[in-house]
C-alpha positions in Angstrom: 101.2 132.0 245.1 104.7 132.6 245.6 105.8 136.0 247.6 102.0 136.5 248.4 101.2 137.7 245.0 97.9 137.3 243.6 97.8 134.9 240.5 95.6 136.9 237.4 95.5 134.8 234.6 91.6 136.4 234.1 92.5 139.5 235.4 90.0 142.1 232.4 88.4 138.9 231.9 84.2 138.8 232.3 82.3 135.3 232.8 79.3 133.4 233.8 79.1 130.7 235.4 75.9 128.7 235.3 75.1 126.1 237.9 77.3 128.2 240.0 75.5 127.1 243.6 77.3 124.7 244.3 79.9 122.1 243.8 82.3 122.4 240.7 80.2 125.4 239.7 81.5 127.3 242.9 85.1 126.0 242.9 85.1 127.3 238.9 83.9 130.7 239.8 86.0 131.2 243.6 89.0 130.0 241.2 88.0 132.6 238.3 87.4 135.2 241.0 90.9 134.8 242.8 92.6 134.7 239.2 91.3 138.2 238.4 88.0 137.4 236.5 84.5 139.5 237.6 81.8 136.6 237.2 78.3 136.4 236.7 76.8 133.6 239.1 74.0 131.9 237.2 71.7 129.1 238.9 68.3 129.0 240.0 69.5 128.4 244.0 68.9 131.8 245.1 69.7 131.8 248.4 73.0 129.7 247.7 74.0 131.9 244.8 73.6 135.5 247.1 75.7 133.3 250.1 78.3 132.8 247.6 78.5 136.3 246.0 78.6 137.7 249.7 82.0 135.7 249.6 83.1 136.4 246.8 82.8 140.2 246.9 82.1 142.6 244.3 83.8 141.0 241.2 81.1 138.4 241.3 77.1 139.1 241.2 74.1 136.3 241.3 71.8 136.3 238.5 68.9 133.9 238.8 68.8 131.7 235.4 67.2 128.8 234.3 69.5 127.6 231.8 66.4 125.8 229.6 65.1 129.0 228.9 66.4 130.8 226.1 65.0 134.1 227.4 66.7 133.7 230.9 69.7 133.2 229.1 69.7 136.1 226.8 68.5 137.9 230.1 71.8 136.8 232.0 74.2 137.9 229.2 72.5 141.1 229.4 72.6 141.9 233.3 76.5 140.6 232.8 77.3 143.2 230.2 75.5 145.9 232.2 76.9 145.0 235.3 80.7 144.4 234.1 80.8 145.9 230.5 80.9 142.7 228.5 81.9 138.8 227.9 84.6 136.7 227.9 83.8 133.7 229.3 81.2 131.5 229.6 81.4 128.1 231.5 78.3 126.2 231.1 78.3 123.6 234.0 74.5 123.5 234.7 73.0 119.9 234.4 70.7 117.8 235.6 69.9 114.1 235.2 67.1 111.2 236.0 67.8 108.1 238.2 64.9 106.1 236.0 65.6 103.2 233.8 64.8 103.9 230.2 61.5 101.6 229.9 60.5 103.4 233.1 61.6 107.0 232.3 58.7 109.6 232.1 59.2 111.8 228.7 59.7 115.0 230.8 62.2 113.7 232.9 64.6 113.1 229.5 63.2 116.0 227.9 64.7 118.0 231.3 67.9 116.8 231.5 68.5 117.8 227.8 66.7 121.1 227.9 69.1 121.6 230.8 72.6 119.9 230.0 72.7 120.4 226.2 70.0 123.3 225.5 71.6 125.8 228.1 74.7 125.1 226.1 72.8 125.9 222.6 71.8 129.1 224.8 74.7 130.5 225.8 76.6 129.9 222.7 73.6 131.3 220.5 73.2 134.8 223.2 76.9 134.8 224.4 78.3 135.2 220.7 77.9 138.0 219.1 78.8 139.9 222.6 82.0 137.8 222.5 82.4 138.6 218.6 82.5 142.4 219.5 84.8 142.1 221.9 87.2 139.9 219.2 87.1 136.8 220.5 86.4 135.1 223.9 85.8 131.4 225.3 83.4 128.6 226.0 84.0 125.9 228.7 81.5 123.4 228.8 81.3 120.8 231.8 80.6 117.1 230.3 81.1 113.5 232.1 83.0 111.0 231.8 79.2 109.3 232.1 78.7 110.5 229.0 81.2 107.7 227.8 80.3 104.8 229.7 77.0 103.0 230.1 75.7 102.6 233.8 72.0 101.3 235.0 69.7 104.6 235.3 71.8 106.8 233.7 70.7 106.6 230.1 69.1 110.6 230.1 72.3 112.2 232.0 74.8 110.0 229.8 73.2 110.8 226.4 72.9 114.6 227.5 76.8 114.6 228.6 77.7 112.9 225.2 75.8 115.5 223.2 77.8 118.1 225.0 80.8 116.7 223.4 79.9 116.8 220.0 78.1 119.9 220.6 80.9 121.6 221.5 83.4 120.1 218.7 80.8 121.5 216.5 81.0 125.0 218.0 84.9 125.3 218.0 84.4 124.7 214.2 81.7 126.8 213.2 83.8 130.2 215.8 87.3 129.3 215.2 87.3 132.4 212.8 85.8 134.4 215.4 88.6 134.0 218.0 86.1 132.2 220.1 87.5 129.1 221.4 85.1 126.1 222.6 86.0 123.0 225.1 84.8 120.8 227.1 86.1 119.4 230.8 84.9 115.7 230.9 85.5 114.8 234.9 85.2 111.5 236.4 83.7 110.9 240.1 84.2 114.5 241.8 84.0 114.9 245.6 80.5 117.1 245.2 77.6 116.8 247.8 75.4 116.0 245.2 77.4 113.1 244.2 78.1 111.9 247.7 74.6 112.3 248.7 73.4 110.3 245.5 75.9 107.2 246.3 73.6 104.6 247.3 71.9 105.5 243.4 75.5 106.1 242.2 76.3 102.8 243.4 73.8 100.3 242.4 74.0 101.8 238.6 77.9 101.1 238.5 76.6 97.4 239.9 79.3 98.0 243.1 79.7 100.6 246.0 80.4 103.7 245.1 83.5 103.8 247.5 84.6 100.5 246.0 84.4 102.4 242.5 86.5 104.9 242.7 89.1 103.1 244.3 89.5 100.6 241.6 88.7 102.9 238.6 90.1 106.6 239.5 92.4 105.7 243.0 90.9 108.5 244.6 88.1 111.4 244.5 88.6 114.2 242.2 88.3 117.8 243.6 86.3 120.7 242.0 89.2 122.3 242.5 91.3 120.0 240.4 88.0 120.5 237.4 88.5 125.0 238.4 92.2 124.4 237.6 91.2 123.2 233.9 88.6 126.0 233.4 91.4 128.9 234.6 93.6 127.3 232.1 90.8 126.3 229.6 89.7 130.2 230.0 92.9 131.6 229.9 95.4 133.0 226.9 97.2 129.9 228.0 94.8 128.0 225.7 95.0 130.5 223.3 95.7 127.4 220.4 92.8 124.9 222.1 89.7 124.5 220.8 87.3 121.8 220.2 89.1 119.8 223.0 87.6 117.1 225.4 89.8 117.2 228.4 88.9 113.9 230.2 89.9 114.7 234.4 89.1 111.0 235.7 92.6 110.0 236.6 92.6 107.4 233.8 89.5 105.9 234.5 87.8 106.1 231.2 91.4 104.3 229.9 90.1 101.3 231.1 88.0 98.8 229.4 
């Protein structure tokens, strides 16, 4: 920031996080944190999650949740209004996925990713709510994919989970416009995470190319969770104050393409 002055576009404001371990999860709430926000750091990666609010100092505190459960959840809105006096925020990045083909695919392995990716969604906005509706308004960010609109080989439970984000959340922003509670969606392209650099031989073979060889021709480069924190601040913030029921697709064009 200019002159050394602390940026504090959430400054007042309370979140949580979920699948905030790791990867865009922790650049969302170190970018939330640094603009003022006291966050709630939900994931089941204990260890990871008390490292990270050891950084992050007292406005952020771990909170083990399991996003599939609707008790966990109602749990971790509860520990963040006790510990912070109430909700703002909630960005709901947790997700998981199956490398299986579809004819090959175990039923719990697509029942998981959607508990996970869509029903921690449902969750949050069905406990989160009526906290955010006392306080007269508040925000939902939801982390999609840009997998959720393109096909790729061994994708099919991720993709479909990513797409029902989407229409999840343009059904939300209708239903709590009157509430002052606004409700988008980040939809990012390849992001420089460990877990996607770790999965590239997988990420590879269901684009049908290397993975390197992928994002140069489709995006130009790696996107940084950084650049996907940026969007949430903003997303978060009384910038947006007129957004809702918005997909706003961070890929660096790639999903232009045909």
């Amino acid at each position: 920031m200019e002159d050394g002055l602390a940026s504090s576009r959430l400054s007042g404001k309370v979140a949580i996080v979920t699948g905030a371990a790791h990867g865009i999860g922790a650049a969302i709430a170190r970018s939330f944190v640094a603009e003022g926000a006291h966050v709630a750091l939900a994931d089941i990666a204990d260890a990871a999650l008390g490292t990270l609010a050891g950084e992050l100092g007292p406005q952020a505190a771990p909170v083990h949740c399991d996003v599939s459960s609707g008790d966990d959840v109602l749990a971790t809105v509860k520990f963040t209004v006790e510990t912070f006096g109430g909700l703002d925020v909630v960005v709901n990045n947790a997700a998981t996925g199956s490398s299986s083909m579809l004819v090959d695919m175990r039923q719990k392995e697509w029942e998981r990713a959607f508990a996970i990716g869509v029903g921690g969604v449902f969750h949050t906005i069905r406990h989160a709510t009526p906290v955010m509706r006392e306080r007269g308004g508040g925000a939902f960010v939801n982390i999609s994919s840009a997998a959720g609109r393109r096909a790729a080989r061994g994708m099919a439970a991720y993709s479909a989970a990513k797409a029902s984000v989407e229409a999840l959340t343009r059904c939300a922003a209708l239903e709590l416009r009157e509430d002052g509670i606004r409700v988008n969606a980040i939809v990012p392209g390849m992001i420089r995470t460990g877990a996607a650099q770790g999965n590239s031989e997988f990420l590879g073979q269901a684009v049908g190319m290397e993975l390197a060889e992928y994002v140069a021709k489709h995006q130009g480069r790696w996107g940084e969770p950084a650049e996907v924190a940026a969007v949430a601040v903003h997303l978060a913030s009384a910038e947006a104050a007129f957004t809702t029921g918005h997909m706003y697709v961070l890929d660096n064009g790639a999903t232009t393409q045909l």
